[in-house]
C-alpha positions as MATLAB code, in Angstrom:
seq = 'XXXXXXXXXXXXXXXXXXXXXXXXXXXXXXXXXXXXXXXXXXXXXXXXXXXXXXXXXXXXXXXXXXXXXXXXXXXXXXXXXXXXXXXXXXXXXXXXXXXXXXXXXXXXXXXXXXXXXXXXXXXXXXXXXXXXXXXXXXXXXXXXXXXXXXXXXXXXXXXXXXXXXXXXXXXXXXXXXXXXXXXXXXXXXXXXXXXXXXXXXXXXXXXXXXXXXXXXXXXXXXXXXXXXXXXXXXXXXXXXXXXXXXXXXXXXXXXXXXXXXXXXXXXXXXX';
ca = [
     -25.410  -17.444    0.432;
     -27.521  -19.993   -2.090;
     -25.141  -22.685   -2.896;
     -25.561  -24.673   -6.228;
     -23.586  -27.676   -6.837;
     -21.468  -27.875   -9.902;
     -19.597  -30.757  -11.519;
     -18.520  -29.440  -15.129;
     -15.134  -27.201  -15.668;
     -17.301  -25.876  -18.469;
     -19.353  -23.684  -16.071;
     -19.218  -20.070  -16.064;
     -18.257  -19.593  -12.515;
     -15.818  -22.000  -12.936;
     -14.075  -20.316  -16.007;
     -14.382  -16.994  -13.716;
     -12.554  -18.830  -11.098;
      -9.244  -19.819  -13.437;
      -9.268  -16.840  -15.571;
      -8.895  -15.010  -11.674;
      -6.391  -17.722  -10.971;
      -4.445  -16.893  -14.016;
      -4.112  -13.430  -13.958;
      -6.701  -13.032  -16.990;
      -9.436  -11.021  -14.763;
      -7.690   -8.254  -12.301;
     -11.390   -6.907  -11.057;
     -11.612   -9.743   -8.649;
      -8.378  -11.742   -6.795;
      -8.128  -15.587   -6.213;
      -8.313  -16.319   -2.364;
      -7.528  -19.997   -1.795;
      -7.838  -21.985    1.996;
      -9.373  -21.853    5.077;
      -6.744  -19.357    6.741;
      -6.703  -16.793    3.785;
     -10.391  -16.668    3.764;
     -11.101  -16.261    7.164;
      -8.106  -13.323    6.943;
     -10.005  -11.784    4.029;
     -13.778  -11.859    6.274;
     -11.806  -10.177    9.079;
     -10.091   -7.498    6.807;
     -13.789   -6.740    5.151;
     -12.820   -7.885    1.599;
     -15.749   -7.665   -0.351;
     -16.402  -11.590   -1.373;
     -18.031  -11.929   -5.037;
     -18.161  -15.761   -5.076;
     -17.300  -18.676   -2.518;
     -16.563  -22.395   -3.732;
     -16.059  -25.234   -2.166;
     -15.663  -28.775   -2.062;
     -16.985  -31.413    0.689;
     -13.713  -31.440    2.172;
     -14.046  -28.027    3.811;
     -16.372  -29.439    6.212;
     -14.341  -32.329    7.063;
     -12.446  -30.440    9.893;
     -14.553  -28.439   12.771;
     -12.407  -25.028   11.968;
     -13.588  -25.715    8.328;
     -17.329  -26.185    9.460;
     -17.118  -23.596   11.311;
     -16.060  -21.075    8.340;
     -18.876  -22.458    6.377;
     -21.362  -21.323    9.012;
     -19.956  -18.084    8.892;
     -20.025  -17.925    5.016;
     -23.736  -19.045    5.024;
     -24.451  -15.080    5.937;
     -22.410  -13.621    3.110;
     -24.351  -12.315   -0.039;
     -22.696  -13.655   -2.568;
     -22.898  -16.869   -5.083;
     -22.441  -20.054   -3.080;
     -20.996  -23.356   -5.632;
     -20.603  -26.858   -4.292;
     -17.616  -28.587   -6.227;
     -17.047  -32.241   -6.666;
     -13.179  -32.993   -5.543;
     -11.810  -34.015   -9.078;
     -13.101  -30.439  -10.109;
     -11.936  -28.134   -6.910;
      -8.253  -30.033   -7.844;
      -8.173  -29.056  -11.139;
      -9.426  -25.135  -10.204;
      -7.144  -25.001   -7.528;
      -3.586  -22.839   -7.221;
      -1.717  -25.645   -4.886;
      -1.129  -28.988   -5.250;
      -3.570  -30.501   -2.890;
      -6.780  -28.351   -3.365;
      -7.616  -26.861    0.651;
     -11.355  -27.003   -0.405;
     -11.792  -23.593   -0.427;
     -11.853  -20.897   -2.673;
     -13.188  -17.291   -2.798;
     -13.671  -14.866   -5.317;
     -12.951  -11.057   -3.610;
     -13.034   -7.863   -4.973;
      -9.356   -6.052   -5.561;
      -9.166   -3.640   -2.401;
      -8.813   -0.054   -3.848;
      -5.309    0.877   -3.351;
      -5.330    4.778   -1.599;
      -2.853    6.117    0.674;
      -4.218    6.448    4.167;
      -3.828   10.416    5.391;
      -1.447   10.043    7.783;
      -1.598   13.879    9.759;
      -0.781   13.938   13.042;
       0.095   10.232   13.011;
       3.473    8.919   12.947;
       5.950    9.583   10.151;
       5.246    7.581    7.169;
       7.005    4.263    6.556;
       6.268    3.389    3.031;
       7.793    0.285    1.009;
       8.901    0.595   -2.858;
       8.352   -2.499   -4.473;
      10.377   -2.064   -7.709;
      10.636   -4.711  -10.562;
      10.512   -7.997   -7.532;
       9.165  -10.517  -10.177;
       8.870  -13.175   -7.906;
       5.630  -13.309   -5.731;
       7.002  -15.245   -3.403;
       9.748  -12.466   -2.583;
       6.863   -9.852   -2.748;
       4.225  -11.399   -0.599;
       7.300  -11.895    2.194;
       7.868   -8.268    1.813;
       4.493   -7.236    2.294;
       4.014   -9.192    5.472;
       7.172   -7.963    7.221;
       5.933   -4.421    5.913;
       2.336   -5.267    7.702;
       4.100   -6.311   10.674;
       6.094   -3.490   11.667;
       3.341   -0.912   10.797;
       4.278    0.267    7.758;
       1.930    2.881    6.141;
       1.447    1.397    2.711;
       3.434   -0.887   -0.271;
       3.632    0.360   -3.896;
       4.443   -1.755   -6.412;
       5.977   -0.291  -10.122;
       5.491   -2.084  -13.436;
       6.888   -5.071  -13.988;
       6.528   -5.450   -9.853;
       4.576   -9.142   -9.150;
       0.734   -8.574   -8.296;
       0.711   -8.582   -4.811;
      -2.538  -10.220   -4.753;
      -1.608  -12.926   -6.985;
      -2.412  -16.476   -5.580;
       1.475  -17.182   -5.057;
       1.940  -13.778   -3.290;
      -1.039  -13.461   -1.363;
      -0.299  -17.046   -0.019;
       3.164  -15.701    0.566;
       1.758  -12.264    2.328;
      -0.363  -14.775    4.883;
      -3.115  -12.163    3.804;
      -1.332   -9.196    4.842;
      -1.795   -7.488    1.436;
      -5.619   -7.428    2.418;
      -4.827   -5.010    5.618;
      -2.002   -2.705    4.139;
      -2.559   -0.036    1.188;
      -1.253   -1.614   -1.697;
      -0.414    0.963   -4.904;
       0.516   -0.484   -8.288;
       0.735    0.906  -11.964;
       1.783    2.933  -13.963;
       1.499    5.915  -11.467;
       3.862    5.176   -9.156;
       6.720    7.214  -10.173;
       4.213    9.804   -9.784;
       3.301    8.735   -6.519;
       6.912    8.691   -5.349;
       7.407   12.780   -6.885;
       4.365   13.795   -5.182;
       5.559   12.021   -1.624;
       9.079   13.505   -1.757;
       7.590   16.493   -2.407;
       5.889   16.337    0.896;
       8.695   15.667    2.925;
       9.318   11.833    2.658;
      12.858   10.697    2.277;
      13.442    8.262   -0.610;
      16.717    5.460    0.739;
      17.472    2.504   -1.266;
      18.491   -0.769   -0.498;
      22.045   -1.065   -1.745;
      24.563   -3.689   -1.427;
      27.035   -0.902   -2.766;
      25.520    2.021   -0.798;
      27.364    3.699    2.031;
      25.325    4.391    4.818;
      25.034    1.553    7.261;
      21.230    0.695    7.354;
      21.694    1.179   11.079;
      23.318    4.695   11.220;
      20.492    6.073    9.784;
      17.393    8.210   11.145;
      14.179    6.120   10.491;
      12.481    8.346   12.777;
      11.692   10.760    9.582;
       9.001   10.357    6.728;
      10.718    7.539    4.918;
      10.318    5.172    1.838;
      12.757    2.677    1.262;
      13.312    1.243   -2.159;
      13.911   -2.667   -2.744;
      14.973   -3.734   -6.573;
      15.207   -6.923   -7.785;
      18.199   -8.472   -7.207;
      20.834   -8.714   -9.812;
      19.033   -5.778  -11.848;
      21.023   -2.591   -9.953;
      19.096    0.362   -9.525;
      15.779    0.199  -11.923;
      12.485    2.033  -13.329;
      11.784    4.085  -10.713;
      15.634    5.563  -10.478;
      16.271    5.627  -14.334;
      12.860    7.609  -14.778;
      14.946   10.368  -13.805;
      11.779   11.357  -11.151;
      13.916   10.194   -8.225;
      17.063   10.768   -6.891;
      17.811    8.590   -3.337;
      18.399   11.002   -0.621;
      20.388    8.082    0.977;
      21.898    4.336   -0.164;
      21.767    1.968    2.900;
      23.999   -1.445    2.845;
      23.581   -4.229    5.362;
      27.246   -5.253    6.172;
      27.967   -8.746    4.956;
      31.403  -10.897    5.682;
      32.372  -13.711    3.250;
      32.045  -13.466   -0.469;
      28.335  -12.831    0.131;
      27.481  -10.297   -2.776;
      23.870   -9.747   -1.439;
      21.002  -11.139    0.593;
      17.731  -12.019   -0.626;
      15.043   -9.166   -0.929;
      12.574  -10.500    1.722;
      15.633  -10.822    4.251;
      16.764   -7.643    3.447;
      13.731   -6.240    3.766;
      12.773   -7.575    7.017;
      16.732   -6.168    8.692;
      15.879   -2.572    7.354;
      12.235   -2.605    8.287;
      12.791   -3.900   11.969;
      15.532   -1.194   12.597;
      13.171    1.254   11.767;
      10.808   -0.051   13.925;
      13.404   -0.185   16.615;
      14.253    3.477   15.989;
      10.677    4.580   16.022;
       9.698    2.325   19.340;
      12.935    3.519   21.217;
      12.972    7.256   20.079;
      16.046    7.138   18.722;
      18.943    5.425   17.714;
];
């Protein structure tokens, strides 16, 4: 990596870095701090860019990553602190930032494997809520995450932060395509279920040990694109019972009760 040291916002690198930031350039995705990095070397992210800021090296675990960068091919930049603050996604700038190239999103083949466990991401605006989603979905073992229009990028700065990286290890779908994607699945065998505060199947009486995809909405916003598209009809609605005047729970909490029973179903062999 040949590092040059830069000091204006006025750089090209540096306007690469916030239009990445900002959602103006989806070829590449904003990776900010010593932990997201070091999760995007291990997952084999292609890195475009690194910057950095003399902090990084104030810490021995951020020394350390620097070492380790100094073998990547790609452009090295050396950032004063008043300019790494004013590039930077969070309030007080981690000293590190990388440029990576958007992992191609491609469901894995999954014969002879386990059954599929795919998550719907459908209209979840906030990347906060997504990225949670993502990581429980990462840490049960689910097969991939699609995301429809209108969904949050999942590799958005807030999200990926959110995701602790996870997004970088799971197959993540998004576009246009998906209701596609979801036709062409259930025509292979994979159940569609929904997450519904008004369904009627208890989210525990039901078989996770089959090809599944469950479907989580946005909350307040009912049963969305993918349903109304007419190219999906829920083979079952699952409800988490709530007491009180509760009307529903947050996506990422729901997410993680339905997600964990299925891993409990598929670890046990059965309900």
């Amino acid at each position: 990596m040949l590092v040059e040291t830069i000091t204006s916002r006025n750089n090209p690198l540096v306007k690469r870095l916030l239009a990445v930031r900002d959602g103006r350039e989806r070829r590449a995705i904003f990776i900010e701090g010593i932990r997201l990095v070091e999760e995007a070397l291990r997952s084999g992210v292609h890195l475009e860019a690194i910057a950095y800021s003399p902090r990084l090296s104030a810490t021995p675990r951020g020394e350390a990553l620097l070492d380790v960068l100094q073998s990547q091919p790609c452009r090295g930049a050396l950032l004063t602190e008043n300019l790494m603050a004013q590039v930077s996604d969070v309030e007080t700038a981690p000293g590190i930032i990388a440029l990576g190239r958007r992992p191609a999103g491609v469901l894995p083949d999954n014969a002879g494997d386990a059954p599929p466990l795919l998550v719907l991401a459908d209209g979840l605006q906030s990347p906060g809520n997504l990225g949670a989603l993502v990581r429980t979905a990462a840490a049960v073992g689910a097969t991939a995450v699609l995301a429809t229009v209108g969904t949050a990028d999942p590799f958005q700065p807030k999200a990926l932060r959110a995701s602790a990286g996870a997004a970088f290890r799971l197959p993540m779908l998004a576009g246009p395509e998906i209701p596609e994607q979801v036709q062409r699945l259930r025509r292979q065998g994979v159940c569609l279920v929904a997450a519904d505060p008004r369904g009627d199947t208890p989210y525990d009486a039901f078989d996770w040990r089959r090809p599944v995809m469950v479907w989580f909405g946005a909350e307040g916003h009912g049963l969305s694109a993918v349903r109304h598209s007419g190219q999906a009809e829920f083979d079952a609605r699952l409800v988490i019972p709530m007491d009180g005047a509760v009307e529903s729970l947050n996506v990422a909490v729901a997410g993680g009760i339905l997600l964990y029973e299925a891993r409990r179903q598929r670890t046990a062999g059965g309900r």
